[in-house]
N, CA, C and O of each residue as an XYZ file, in Angstrom:
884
protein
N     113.520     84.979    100.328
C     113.056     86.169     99.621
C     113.567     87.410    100.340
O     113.699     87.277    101.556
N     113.890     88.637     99.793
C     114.360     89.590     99.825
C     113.184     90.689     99.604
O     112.657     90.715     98.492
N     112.798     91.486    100.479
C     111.650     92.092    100.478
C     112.084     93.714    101.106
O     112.569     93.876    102.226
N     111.772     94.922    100.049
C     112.130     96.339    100.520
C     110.813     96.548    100.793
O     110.040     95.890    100.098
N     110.104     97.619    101.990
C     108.886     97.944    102.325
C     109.336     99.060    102.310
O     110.502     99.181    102.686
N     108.577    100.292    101.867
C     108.534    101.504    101.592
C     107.286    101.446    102.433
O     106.371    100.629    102.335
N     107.446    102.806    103.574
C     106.176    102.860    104.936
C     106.240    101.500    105.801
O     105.176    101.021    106.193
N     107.377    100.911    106.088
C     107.830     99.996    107.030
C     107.785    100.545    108.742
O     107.862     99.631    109.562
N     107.714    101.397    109.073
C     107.470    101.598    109.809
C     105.672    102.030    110.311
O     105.207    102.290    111.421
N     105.301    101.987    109.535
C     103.848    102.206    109.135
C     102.924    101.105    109.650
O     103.365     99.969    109.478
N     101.594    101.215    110.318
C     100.605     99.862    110.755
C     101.062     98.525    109.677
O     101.747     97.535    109.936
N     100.535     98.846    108.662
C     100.554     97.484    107.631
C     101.899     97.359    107.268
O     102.235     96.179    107.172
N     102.708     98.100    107.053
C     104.145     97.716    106.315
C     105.313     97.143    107.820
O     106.260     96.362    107.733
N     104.881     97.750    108.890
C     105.708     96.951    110.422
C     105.038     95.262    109.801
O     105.696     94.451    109.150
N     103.889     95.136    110.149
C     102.979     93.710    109.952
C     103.645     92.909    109.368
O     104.223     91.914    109.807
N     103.569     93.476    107.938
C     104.339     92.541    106.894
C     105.743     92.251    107.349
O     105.974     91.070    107.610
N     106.590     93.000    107.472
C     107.442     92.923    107.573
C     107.974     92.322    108.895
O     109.191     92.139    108.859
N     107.321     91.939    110.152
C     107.350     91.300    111.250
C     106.890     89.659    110.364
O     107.700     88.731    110.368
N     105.574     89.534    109.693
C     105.152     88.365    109.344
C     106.257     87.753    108.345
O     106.420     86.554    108.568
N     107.091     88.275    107.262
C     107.821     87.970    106.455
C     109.099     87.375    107.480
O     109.699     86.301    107.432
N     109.229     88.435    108.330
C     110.906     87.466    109.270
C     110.736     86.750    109.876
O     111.678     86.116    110.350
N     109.263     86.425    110.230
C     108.909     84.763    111.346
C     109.032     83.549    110.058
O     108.923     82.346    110.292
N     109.271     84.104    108.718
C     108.813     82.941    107.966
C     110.395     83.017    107.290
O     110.675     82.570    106.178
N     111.371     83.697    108.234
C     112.753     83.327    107.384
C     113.016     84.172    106.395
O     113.982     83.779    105.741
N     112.337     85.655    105.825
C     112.434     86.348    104.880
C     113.481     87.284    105.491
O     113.621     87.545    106.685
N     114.348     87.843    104.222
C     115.196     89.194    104.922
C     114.439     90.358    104.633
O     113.813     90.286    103.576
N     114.308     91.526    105.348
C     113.430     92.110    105.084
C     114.464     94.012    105.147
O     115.202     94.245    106.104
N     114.344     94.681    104.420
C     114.507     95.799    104.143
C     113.588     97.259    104.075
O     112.385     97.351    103.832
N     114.461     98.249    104.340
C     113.042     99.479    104.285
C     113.087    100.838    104.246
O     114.124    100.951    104.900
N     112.764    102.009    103.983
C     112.873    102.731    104.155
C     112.637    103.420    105.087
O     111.474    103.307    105.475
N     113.640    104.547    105.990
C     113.405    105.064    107.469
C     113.746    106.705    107.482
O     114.856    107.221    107.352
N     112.681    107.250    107.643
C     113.493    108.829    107.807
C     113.659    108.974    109.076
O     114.310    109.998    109.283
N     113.339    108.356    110.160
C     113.179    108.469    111.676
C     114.466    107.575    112.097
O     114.344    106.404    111.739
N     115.695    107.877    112.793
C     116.676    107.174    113.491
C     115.921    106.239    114.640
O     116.188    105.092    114.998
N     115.098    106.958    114.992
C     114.321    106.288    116.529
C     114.000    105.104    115.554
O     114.937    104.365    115.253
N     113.064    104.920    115.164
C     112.169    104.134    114.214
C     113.275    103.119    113.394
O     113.017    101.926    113.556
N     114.137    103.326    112.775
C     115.110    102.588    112.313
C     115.814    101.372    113.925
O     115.629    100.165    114.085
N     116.432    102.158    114.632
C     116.380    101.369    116.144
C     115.325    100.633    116.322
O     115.663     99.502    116.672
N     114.424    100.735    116.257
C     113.166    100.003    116.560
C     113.309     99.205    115.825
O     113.165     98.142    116.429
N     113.507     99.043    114.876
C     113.155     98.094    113.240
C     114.546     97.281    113.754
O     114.256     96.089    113.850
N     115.192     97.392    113.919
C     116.874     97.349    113.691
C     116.389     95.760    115.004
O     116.897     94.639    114.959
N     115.551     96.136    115.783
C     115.876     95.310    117.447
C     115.175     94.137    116.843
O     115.323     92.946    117.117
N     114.472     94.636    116.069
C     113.308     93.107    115.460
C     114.254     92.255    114.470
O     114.115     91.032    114.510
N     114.847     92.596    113.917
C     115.915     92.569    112.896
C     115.966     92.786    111.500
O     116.629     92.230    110.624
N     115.091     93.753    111.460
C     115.360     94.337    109.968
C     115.944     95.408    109.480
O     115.540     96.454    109.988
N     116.849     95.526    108.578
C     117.888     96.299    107.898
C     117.130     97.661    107.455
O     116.226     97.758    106.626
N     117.753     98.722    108.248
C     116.760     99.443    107.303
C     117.575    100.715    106.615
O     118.734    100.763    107.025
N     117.274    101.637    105.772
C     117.847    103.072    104.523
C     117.721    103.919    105.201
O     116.582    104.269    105.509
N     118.514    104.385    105.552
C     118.020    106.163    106.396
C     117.580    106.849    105.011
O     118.392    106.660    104.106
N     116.715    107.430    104.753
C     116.099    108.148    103.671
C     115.116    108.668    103.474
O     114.281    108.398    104.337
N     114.680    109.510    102.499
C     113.523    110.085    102.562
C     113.308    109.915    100.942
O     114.256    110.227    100.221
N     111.663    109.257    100.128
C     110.963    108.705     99.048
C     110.638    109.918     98.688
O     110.483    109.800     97.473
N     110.397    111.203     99.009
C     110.014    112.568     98.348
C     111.711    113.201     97.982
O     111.768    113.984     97.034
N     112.750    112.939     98.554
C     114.021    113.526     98.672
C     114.958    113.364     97.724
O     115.672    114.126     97.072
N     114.762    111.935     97.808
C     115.384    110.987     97.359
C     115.682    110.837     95.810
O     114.848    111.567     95.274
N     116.325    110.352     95.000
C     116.307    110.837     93.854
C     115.936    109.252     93.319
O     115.810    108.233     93.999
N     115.837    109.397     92.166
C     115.102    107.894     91.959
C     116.298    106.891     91.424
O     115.913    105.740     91.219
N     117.812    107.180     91.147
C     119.127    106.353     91.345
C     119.193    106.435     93.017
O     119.369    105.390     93.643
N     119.093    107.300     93.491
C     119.217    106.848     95.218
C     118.297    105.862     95.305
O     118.728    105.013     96.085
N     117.277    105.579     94.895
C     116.395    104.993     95.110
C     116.699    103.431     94.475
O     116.616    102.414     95.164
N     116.991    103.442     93.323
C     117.534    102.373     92.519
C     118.962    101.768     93.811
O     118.934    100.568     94.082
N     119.661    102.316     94.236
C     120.936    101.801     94.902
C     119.950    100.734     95.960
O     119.816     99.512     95.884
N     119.279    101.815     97.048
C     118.384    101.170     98.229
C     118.197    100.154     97.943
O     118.525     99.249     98.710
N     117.513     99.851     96.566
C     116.841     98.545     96.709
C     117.523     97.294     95.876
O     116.918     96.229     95.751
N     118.863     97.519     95.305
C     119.702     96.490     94.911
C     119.829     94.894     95.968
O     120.216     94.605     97.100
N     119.428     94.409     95.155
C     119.441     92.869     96.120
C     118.483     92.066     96.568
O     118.580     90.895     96.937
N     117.086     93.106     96.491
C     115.569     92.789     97.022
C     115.279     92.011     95.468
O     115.814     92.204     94.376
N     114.164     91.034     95.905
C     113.308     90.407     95.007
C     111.910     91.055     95.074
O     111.191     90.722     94.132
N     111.356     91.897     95.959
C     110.039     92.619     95.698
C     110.225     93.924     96.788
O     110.980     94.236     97.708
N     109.130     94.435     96.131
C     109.088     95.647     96.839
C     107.621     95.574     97.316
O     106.763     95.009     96.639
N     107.360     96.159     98.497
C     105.849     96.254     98.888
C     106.186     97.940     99.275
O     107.163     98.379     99.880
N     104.799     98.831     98.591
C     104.625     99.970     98.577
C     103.673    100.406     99.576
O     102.608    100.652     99.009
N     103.598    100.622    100.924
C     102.810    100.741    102.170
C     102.303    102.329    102.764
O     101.269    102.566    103.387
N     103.302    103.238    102.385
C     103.610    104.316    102.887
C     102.064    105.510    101.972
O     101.490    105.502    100.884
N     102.000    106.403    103.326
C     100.543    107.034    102.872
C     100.734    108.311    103.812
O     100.809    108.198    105.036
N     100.810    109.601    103.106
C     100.365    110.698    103.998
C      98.905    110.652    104.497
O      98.617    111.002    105.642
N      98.061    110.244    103.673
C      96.601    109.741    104.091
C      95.982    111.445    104.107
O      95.150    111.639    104.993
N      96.194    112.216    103.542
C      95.678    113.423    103.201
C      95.394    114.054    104.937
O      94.333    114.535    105.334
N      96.833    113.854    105.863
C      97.044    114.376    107.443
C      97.865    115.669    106.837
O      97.104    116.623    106.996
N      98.776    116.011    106.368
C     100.184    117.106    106.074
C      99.543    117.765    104.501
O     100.211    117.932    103.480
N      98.651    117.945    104.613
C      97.923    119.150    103.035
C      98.307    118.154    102.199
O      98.745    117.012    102.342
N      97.904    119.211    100.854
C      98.056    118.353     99.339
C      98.886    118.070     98.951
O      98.842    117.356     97.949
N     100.053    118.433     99.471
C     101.332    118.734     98.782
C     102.240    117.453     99.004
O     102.867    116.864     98.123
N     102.190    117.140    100.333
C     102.526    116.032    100.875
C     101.571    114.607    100.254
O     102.070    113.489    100.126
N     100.627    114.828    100.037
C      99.851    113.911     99.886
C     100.381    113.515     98.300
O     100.810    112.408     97.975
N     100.257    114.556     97.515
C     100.635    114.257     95.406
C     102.173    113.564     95.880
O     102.697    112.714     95.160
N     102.784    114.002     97.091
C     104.156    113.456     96.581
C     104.321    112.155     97.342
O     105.418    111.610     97.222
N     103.566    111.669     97.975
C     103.950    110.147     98.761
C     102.925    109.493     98.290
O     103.268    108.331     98.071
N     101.751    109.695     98.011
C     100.562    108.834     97.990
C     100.325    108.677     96.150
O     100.034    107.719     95.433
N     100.595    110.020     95.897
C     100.588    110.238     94.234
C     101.605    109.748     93.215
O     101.481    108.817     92.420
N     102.468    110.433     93.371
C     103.839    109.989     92.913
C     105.146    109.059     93.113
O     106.091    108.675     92.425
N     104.564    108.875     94.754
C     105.456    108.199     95.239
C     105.372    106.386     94.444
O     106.429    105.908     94.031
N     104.541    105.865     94.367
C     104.774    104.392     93.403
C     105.567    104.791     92.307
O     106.657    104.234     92.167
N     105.254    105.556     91.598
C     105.822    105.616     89.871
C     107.042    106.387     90.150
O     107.811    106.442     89.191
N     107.512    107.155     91.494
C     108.906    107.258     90.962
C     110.111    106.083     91.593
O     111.328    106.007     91.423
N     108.924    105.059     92.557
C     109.384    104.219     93.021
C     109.813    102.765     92.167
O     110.637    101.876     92.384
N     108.836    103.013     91.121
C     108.919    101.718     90.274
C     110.042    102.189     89.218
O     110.839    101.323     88.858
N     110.213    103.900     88.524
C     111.174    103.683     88.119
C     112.244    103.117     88.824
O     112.589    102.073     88.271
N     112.880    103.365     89.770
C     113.471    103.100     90.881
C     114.098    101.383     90.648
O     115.181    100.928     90.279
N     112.892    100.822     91.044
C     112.914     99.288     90.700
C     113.145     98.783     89.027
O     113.555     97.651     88.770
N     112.869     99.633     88.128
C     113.757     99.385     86.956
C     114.816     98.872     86.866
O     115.005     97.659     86.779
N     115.938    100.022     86.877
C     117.076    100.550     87.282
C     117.612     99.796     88.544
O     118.818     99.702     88.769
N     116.850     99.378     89.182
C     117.550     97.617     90.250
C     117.463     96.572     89.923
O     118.181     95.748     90.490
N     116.501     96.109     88.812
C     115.903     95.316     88.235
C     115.345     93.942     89.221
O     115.720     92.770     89.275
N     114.608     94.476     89.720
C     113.619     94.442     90.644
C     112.130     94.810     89.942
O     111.744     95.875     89.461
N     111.172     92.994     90.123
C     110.394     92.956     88.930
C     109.104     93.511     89.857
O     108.258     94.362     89.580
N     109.349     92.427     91.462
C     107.946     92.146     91.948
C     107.288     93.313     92.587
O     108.209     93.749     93.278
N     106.351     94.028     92.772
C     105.742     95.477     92.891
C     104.305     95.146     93.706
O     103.354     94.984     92.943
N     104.108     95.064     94.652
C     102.700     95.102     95.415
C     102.429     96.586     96.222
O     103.058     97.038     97.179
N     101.589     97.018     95.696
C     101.241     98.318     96.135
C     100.162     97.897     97.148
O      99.503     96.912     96.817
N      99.790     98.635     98.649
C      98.864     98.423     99.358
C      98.229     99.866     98.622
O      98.941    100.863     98.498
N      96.987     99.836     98.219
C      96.435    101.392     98.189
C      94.796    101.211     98.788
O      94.786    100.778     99.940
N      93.828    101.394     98.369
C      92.845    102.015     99.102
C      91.294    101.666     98.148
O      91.227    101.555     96.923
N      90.428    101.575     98.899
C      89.093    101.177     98.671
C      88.452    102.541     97.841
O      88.400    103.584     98.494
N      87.943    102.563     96.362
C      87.526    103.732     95.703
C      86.356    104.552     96.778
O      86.351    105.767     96.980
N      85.292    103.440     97.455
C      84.648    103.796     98.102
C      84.980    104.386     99.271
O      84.257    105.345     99.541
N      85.869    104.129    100.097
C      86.433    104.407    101.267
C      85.855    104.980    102.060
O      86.570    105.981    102.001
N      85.022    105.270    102.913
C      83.844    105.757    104.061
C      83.160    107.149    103.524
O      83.081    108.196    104.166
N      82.727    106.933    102.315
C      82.035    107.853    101.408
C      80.850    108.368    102.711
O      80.499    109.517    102.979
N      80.447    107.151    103.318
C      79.200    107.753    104.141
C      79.558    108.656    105.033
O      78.730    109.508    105.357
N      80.764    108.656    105.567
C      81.303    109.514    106.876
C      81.316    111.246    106.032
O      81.639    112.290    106.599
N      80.862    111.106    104.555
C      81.436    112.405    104.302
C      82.575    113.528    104.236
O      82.390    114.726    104.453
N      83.898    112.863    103.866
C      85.341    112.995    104.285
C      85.383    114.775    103.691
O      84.718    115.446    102.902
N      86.619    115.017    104.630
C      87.176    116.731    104.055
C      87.837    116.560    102.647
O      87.961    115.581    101.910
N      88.143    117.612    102.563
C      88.581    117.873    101.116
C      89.765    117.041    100.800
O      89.957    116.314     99.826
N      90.604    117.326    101.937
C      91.905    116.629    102.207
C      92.287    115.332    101.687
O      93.201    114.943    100.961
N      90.721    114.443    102.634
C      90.625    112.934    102.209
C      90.281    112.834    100.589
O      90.957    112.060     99.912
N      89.652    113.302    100.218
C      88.921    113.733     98.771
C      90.743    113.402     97.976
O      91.216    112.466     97.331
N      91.177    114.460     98.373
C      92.438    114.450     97.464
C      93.466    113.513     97.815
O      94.527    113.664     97.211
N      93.399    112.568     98.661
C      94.157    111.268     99.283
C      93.355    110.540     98.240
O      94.078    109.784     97.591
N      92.263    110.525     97.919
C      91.681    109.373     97.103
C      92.222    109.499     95.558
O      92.964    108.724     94.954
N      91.681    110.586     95.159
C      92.291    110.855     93.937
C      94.348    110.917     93.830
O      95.073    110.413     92.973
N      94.561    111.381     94.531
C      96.110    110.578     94.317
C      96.240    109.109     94.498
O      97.234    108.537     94.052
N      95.528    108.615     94.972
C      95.473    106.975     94.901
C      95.252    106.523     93.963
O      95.759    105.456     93.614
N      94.476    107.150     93.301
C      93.664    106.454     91.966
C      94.972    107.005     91.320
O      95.843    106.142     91.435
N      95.470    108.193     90.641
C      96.279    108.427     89.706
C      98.024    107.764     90.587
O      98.901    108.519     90.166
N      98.453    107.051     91.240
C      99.404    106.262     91.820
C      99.441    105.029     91.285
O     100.464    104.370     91.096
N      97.448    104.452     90.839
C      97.205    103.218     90.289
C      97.727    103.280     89.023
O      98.568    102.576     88.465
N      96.969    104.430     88.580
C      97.128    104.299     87.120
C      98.565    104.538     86.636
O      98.790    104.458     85.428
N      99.302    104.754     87.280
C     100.692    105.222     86.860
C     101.521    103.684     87.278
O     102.592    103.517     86.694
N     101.224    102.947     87.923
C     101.789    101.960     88.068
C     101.692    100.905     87.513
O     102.581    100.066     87.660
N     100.140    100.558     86.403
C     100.018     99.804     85.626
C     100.148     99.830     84.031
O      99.944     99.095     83.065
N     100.558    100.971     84.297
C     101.238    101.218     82.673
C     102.643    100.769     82.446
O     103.068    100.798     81.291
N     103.547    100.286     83.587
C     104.460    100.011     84.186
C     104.734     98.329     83.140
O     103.790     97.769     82.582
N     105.994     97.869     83.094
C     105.707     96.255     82.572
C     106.419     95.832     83.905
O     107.265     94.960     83.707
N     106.316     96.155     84.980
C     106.592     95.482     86.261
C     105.883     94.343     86.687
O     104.830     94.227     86.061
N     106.087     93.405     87.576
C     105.281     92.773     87.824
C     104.536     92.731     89.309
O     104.659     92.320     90.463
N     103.623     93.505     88.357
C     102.829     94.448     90.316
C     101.576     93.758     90.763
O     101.317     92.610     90.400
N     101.066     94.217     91.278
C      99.609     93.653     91.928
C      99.364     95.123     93.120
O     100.041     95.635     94.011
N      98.066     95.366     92.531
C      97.373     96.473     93.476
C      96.855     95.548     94.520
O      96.646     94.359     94.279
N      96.598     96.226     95.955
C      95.618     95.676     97.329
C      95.116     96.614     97.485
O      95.770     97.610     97.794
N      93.551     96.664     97.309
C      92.852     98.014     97.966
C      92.269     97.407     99.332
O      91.516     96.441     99.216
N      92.522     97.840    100.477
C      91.743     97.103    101.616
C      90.642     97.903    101.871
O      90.734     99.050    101.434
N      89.734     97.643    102.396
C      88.956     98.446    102.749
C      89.219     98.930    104.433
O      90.287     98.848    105.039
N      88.021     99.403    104.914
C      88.581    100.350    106.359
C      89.263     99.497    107.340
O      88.710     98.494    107.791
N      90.805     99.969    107.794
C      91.581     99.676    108.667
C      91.258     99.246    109.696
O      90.505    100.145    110.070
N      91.256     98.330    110.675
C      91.233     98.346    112.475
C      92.395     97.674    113.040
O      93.098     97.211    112.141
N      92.763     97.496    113.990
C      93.803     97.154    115.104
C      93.362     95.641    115.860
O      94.019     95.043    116.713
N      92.140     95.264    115.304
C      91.431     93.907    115.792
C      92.787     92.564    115.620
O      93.855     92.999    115.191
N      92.755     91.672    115.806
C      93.435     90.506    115.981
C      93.054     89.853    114.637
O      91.885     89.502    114.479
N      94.183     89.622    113.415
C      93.470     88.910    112.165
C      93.017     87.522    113.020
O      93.163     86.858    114.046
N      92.348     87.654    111.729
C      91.559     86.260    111.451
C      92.209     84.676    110.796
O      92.081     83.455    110.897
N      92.945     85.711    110.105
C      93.402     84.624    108.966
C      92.486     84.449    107.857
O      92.793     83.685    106.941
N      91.484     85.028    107.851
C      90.231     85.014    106.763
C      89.975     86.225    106.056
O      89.838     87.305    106.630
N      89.882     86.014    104.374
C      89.379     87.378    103.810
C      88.346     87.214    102.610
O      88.118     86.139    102.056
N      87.759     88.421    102.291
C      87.226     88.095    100.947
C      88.026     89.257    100.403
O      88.240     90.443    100.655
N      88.461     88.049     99.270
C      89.379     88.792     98.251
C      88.605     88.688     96.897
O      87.956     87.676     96.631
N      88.695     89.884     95.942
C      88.806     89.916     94.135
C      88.170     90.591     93.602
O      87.103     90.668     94.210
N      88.175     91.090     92.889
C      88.433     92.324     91.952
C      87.420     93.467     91.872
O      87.310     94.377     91.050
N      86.692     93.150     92.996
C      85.176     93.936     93.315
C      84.576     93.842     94.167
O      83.523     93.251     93.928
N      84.786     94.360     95.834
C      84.183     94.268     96.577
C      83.518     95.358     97.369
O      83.547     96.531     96.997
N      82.739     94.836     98.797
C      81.931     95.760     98.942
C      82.364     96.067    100.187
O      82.312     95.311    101.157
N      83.131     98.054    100.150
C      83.287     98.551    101.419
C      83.111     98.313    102.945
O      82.438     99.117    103.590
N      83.739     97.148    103.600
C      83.263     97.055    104.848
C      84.068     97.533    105.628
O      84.312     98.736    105.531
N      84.888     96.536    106.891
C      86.387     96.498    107.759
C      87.452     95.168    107.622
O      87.055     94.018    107.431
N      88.557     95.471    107.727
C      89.384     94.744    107.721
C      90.963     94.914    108.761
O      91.656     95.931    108.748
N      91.134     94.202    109.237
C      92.890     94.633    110.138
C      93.292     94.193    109.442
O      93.261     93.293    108.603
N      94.186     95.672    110.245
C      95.510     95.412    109.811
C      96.663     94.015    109.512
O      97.654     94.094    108.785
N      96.289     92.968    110.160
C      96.984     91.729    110.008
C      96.460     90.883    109.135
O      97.100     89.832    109.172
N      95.741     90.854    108.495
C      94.953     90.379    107.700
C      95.338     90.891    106.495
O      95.572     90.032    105.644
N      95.547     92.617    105.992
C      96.071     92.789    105.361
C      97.218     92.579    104.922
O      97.580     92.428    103.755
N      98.029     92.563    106.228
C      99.835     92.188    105.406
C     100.001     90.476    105.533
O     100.972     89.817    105.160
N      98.845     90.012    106.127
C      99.441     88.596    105.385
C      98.925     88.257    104.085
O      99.543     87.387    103.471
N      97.823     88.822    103.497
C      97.598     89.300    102.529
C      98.594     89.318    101.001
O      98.709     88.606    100.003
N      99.189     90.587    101.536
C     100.400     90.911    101.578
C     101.709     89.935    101.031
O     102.444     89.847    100.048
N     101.476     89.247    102.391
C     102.891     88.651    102.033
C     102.222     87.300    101.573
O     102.949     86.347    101.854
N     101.281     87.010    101.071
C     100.647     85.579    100.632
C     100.785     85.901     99.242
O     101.143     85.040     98.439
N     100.408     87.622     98.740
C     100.610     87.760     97.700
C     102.047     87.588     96.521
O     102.157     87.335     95.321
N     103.199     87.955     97.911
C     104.430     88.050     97.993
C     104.536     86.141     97.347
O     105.284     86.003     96.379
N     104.127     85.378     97.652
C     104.645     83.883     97.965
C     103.842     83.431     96.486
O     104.073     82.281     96.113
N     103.135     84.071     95.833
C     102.166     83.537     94.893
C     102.251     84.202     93.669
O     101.380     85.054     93.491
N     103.097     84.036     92.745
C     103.942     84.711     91.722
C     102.966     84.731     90.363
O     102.910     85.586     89.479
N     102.296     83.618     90.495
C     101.766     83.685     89.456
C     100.142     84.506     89.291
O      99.385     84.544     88.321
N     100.023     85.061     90.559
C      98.976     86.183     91.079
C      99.789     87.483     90.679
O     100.868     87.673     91.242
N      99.338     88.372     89.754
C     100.497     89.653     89.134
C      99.519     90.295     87.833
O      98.898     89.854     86.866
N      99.759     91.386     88.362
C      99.101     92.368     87.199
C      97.741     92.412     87.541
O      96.917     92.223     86.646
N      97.401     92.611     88.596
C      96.069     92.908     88.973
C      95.777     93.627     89.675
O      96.642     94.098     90.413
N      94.497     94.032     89.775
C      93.707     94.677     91.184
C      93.115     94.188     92.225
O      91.891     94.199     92.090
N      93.484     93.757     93.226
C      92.167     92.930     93.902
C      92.085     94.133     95.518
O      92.855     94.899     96.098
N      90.629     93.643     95.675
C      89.974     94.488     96.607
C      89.736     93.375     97.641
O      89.130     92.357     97.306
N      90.292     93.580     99.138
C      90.046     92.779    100.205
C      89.454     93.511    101.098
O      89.585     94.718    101.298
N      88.487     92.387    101.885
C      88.185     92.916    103.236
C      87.772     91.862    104.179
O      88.516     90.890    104.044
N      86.785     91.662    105.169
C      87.057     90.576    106.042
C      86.241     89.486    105.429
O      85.221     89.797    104.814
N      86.478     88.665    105.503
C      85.527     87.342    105.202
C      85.680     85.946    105.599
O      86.454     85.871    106.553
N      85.222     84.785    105.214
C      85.806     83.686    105.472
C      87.009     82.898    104.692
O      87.931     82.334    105.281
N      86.901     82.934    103.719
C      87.960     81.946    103.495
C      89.989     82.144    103.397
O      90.796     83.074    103.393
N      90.011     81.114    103.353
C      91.688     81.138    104.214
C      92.011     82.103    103.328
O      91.410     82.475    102.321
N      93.194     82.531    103.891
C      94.205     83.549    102.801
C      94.766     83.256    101.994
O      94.730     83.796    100.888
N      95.425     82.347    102.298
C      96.543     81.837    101.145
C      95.279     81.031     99.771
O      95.569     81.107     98.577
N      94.007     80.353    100.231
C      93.353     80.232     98.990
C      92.526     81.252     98.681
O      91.727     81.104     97.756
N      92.554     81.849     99.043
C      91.452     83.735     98.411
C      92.868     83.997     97.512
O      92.608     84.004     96.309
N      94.094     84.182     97.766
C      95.112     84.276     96.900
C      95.353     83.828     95.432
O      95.424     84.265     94.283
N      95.463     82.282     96.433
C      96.095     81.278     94.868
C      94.468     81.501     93.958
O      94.618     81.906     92.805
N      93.235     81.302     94.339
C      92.144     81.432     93.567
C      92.026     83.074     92.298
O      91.505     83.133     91.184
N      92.817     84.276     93.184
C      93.348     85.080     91.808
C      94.243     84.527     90.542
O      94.403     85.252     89.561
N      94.545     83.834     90.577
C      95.335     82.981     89.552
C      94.953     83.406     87.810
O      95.616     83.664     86.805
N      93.535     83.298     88.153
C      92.965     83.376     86.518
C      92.745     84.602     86.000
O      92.164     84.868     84.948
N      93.368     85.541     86.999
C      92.795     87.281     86.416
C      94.586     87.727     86.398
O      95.492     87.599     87.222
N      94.510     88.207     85.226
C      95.882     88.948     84.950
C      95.422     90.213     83.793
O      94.467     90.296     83.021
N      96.473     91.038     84.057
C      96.315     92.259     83.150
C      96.607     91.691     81.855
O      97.145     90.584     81.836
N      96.316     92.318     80.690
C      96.926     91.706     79.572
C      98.732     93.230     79.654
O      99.644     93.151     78.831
């Protein structure tokens, strides 16, 4: 498999993309950082000098000629104002999936974000508007006839996965790592007939790869 990560240099999109080349995958990505490309480059993955706000969406179509999926990772996370945020977190899937049109490039896994997301912490405005570009990133991507699959994880940590999650289509705000998510990720990557959905993960018990294959029976129409 042939896999482009957009936010490859990123917590969850490095993950995946480290977990995908232990399993023999070629792995591809987008890099605006030379340092960061070197870095990627030593592990051995190929990566685009480019920039997803810059970029035009035939530049974008070239990048990803040859990939069989794309995983969408990359998040201003409402750190660089609004502006930054509508154009990577908002826009950035849907001008990415045109993108994947035009490569014809079907498979589309977006990592995005828990609706709830630490509502209790009381977030700034900032975060406020990271959420709502998430939500309108969703909705712009399932109007799409791609063959995508949303991941909302819930709150991030740096803990050691488990190998265990609770996954599907409604869950309840807890924690989850980062490794957990991109094997996630790339379990979703391996399980084709899991597509056109939403599913919501976070930590739990059962294995990954069957919290996966058990999405089987939920598809978009």
């Amino acid at each position: 498999m042939n896999v482009f990560i957009i936010g490859i240099a990123g917590g969850v999109g490095r993950r995946v993309a480290e977990q995908l080349l232990a399993q023999g995958d070629q792995i591809g990505g987008l890099v605006r950082s030379s340092a960061k490309g070197e870095a990627l480059a030593r592990l051995g993955v190929s990566t685009t000098p480019g920039d997803l706000v810059a970029m035009s969406v035939e530049e974008l179509a070239d990048a990803l000629r040859g990939a069989n999926a794309i995983v969408f990772t990359a998040g201003a996370g409402g750190r660089d104002g609004p502006e930054a945020t509508d154009q990577v977190d908002g826009d950035g899937p849907a001008k990415l999936a045109a993108a994947a049109k035009l490569a014809g490039v079907r498979r589309f896994v977006l990592v995005s974000v828990f609706p709830e997301a630490w509502r209790e912490r009381r977030m700034n405005e900032d975060f406020e508007h990271y959420m709502v570009a998430k939500k309108h990133a969703e909705s712009q991507l399932v109007l799409t006839d791609l063959d995508w699959v949303i991941v909302r994880p819930s709150a991030l940590t740096n803990e050691p996965g488990t190998g265990r999650v609770d996954l599907g289509l409604a869950k309840k705000h807890e924690e989850i790592t980062r490794d957990d998510v991109a094997a996630t990720v790339v379990e979703v990557l391996r399980q084709p007939d899991v597509n056109r959905v939403i599913l919501e993960v976070t930590a739990g018990s059962t294995p990954i790869a069957e919290a996966v294959a058990a999405m089987k029976a939920y598809r978009a129409s």
